[in-house]
N, C-alpha and C positions, 0 to 999 in steps of 0.2 A: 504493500500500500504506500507504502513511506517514496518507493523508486517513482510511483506513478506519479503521484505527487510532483516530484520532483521534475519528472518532464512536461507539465503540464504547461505548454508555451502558449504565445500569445496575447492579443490584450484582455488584461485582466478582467476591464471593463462589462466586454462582452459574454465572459463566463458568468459574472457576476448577474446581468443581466438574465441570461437562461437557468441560474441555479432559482431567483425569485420568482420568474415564471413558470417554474414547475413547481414551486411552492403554492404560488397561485392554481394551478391547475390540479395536483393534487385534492388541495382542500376543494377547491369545486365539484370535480368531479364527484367525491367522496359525496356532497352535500347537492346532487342536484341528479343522483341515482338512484335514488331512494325507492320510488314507483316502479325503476328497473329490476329493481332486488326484489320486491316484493312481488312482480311478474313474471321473471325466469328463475328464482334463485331463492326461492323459499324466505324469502326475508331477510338473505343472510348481506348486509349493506354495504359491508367489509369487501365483498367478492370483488366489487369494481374496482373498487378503491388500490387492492392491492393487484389487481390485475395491470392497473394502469401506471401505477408504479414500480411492476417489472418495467412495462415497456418504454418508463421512462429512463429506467437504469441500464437498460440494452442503450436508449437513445444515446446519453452519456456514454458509453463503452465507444459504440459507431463515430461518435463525435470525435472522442480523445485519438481513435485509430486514426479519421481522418485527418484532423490537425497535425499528428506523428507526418504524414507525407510529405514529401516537398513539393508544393504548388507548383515546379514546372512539368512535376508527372501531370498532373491533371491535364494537360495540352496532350499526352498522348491515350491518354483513358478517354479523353471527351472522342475520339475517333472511333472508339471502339464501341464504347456509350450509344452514340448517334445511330453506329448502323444497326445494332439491338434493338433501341428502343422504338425506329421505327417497325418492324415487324412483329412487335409486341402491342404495338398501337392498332396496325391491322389484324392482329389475331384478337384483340379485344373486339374489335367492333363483331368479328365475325362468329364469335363463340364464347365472350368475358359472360363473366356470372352474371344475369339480371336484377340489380338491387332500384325499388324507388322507380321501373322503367327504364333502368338506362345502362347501357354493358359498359358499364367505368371498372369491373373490378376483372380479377384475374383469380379462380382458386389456385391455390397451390397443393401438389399431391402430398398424399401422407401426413403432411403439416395440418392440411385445412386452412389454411391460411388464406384470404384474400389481402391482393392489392390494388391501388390504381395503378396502373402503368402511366398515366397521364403526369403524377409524382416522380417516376423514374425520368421519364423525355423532357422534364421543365431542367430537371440538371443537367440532361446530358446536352440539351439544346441551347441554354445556359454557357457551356464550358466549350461548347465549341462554334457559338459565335464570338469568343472571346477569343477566339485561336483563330479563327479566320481576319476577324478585324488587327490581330496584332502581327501576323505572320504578313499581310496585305497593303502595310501603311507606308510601302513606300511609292502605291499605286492605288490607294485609299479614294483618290475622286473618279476612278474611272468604272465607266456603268457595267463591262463584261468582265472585267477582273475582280471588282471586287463586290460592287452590290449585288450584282446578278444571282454570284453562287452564293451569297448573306440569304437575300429574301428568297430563293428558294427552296432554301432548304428549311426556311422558318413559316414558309406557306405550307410546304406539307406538312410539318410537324402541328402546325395548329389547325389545317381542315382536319389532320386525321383526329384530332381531341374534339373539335366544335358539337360532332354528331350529339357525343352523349354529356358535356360537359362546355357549355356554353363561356361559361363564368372562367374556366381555368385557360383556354384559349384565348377570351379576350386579355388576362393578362399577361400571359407569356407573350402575346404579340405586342402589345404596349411598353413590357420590358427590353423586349428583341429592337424597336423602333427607338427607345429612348437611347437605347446602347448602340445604334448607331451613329445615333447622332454625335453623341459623347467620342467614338470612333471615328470620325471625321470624313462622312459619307457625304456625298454631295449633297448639299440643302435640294437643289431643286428634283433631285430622286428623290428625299426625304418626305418634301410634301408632296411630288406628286403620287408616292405611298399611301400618305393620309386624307388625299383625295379620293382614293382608289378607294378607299377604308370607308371613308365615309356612305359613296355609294355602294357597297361590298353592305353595308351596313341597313341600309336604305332599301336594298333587293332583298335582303334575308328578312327583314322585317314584312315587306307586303308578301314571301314566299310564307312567311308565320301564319297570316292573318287568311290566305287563299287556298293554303292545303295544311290545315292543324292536322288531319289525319295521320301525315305521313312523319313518322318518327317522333321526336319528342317536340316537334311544333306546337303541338296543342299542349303541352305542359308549359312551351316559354308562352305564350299567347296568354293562358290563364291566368299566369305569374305576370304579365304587365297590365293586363285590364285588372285582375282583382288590385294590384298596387294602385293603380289610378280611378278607379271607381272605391277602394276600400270595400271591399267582399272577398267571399270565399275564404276556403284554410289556410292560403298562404297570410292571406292578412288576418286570421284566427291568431296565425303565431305571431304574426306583427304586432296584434294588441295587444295580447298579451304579455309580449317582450316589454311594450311600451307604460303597462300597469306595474311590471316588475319594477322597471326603472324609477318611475314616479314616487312607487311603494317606497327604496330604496334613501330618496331624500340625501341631505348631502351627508352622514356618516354610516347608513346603510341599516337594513336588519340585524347585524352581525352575521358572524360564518356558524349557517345550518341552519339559520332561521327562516330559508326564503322559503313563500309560499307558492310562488306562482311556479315552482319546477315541478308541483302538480300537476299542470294544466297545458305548458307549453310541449309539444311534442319531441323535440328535442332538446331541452335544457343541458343536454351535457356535450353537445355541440357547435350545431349551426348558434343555437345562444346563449353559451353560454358566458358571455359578454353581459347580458340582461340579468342573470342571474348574480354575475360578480357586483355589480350594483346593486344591487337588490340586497345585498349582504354586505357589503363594503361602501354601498353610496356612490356618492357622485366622485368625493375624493378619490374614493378606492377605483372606479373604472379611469377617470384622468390621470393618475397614478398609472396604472398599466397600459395606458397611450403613452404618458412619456417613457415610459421602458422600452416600447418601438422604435418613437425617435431616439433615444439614445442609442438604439442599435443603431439606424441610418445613421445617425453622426458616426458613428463610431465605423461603420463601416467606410462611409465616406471619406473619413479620417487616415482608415490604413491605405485606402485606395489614392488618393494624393502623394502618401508616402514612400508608393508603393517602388520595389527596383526594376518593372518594365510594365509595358504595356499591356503584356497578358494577364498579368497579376492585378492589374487595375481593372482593368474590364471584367476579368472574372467575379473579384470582391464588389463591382458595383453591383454587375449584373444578380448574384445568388442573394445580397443583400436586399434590393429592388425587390424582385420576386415577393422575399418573404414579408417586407413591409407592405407594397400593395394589395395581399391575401388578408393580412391582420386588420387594415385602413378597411377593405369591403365587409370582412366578416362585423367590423364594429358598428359601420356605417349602416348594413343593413338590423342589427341589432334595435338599432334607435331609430329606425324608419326612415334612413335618406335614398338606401337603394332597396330593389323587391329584392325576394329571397333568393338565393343564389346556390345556397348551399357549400360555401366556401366555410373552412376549422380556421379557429381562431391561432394559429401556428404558435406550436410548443404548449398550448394549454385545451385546449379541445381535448376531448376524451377521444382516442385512435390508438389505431397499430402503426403502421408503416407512413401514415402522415407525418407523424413524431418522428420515425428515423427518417427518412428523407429528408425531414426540416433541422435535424440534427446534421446529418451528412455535408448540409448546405451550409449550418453556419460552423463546422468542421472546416471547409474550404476556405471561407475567412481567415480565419484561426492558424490556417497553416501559410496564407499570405500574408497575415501577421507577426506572426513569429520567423517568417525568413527576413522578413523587413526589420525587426530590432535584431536580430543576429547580424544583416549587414551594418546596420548601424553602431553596434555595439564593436565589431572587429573594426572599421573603421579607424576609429582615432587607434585604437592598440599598435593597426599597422604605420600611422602617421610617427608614432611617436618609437615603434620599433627602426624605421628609416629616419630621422633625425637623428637618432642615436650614433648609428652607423656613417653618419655623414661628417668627414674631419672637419673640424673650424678653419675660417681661412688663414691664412698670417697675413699680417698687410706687413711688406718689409720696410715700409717708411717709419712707421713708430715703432719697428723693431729694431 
């Protein structure tokens, strides 16, 4: 224990931040499974609680291995990644487990395990636009060397997630688009991307509204009229997220008092944002927004300092990701966007969400820790060459 310890690199900041958000997640979970325990599990309330706290201690294990790495492996894993993940994207669509309507998950044999594979392709798609944009930048503005094979390969990877997962698509593409920009792609390819987008956007919308029939149309369809008329179950949970919060007031019910994890159909997930209020109050959810931003800072922080280009783009890119998933899951929490079904990352009750979102700030961590180890050898080797360097003589005052 004492050695693991001991290697644990990095900025400290960002450990700091995921050990109190799984302190947060924890006690939520623990406190907003109750109804679940009582439905699969004889009453026994403890079952979640410590289930979820294996997987947060696997999370931790995955995290510490990936940080152990050196960040410029990941340039050649992200290759390997890519080509995997997308035929795990097409074998979901064609045969993934059906949960909720939508083949997002993957079983695994023997295990029984499901995943999303959609979690695997956000990092692999992640790390190797990061390796395209830094391997590319000495031909960075031109459309067939370097943007062309960028958005191609970030259009397949997000049609092939759009079918069954709306939510997780639009923001790997929004991440993929900011990290180009950031990568120094031609502005006027840039927007005319987010022109494309807009009507890409604008088509899928009246395709929603003219054939709900066909796949999971008629669930986004239901999810934007019940948000803008206020009907139906999606906005069932909305209000009732929205009593939670209210209930909550600015110091909260305390932890295990909430009521409304009775009634909301997912409280130890999609909201369980509503429920930390609800027991923590207003301070206690603004609280765990600045823990976000502090991760963005902090990510932002090592990615400035970073020793190349790949290592900045990666640490924006995995950091992004995980901030715009936490910014939705909150946002749709307290009624700004319809429900989405996006985990509030590192506190959400999951499996393989947790490692994945581990794995990613893993990747940090080891861009991290290679950047204070150059920094730190630095001045050693400045002052090991002065050393070695004779003083001059000036022979005139000699």
């Amino acid at each position: 224990m004492g050695n693991i310890l001991k290697n644990i690199r990095g900025d400290k900041v960002i450990w700091i931040v995921v050990i109190i958000l799984s302190i947060f997640s924890l006690l939520s979970v623990y406190s907003s499974t109750g109804t679940l325990a009582y439905k699969y599990q004889q009453g026994n309330t403890e079952y979640y609680m410590f289930k979820h706290f294996g997987i947060l201690v696997f999370g931790f294990f995955l995290m510490y291995l990936t940080h152990m790495v050196k960040y410029t492996y990941y340039s050649r894993i992200s290759q390997i990644a890519i080509i995997i993940a997308i035929p795990l994207l097409l074998f979901t669509m064609a045969t993934g487990t059906n949960i909720n309507e939508a083949n997002r998950w993957l079983t695994l044999p023997i295990v029984n395990l499901t995943f999303q594979t959609s979690d695997f392709a956000k990092i692999a798609l992640i790390m190797f636009i990061a390796r395209l944009l830094a391997i590319k930048q000495d031909k960075i503005k031109e459309f067939k060397s370097a943007f062309l094979p960028i958005i191609l390969i970030v259009s397949l990877v997000c049609i092939l997630i759009l079918p069954a997962n709306f939510s997780t698509a639009a923001i790997l593409f929004a991440t993929s688009v900011i990290l180009m920009f950031i990568g120094r792609i031609n502005l006027k390819y840039i927007f005319s991307l987010i022109g494309l987008g807009i009507v890409g956007v604008v088509l899928f919308l009246m395709l929603i509204y003219n054939y709900p029939q066909v796949g999971r149309f008629g669930t986004w369809k239901n999810r934007i009229e019940n948000f803008r008329n206020g009907e139906g179950e999606a906005n069932y949970q909305a209000d009732q997220a929205k009593i939670a919060i209210a209930s909550g007031q600015i110091i909260g019910k305390f932890p295990g008092n909430s009521t409304q994890r009775n009634f909301l159909p997912h409280p130890y997930s999609d909201f369980i944002y509503a429920i930390i209020i609800e027991e923590y109050g207003f301070l206690g959810g603004l609280f765990i927004l600045l823990l976000y931003l502090i991760l963005l800072y902090r990510g932002m922080r090592i990615a400035s300092r970073s020793p190349g280009s790949f290592a900045a783009f990666l640490t924006i890119g995995v950091c992004l990701i995980l901030v715009f998933q936490a910014v939705i899951n909150m946002a749709v929490a307290v009624g700004i966007f319809p429900v989405t079904g996006q985990p509030l990352p590192l506190v959400s009750m999951g499996g393989t969400s947790i490692w994945f979102t581990s794995i990613a700030i893993g990747i940090m961590l080891s861009v991290s820790a290679e950047t204070e180890q150059e920094e730190t050898e630095e001045p050693q080797k400045v002052n090991i060459i002065s050393k070695n360097v004779e003083p001059k003589v000036n022979p005139i005052t000699n």
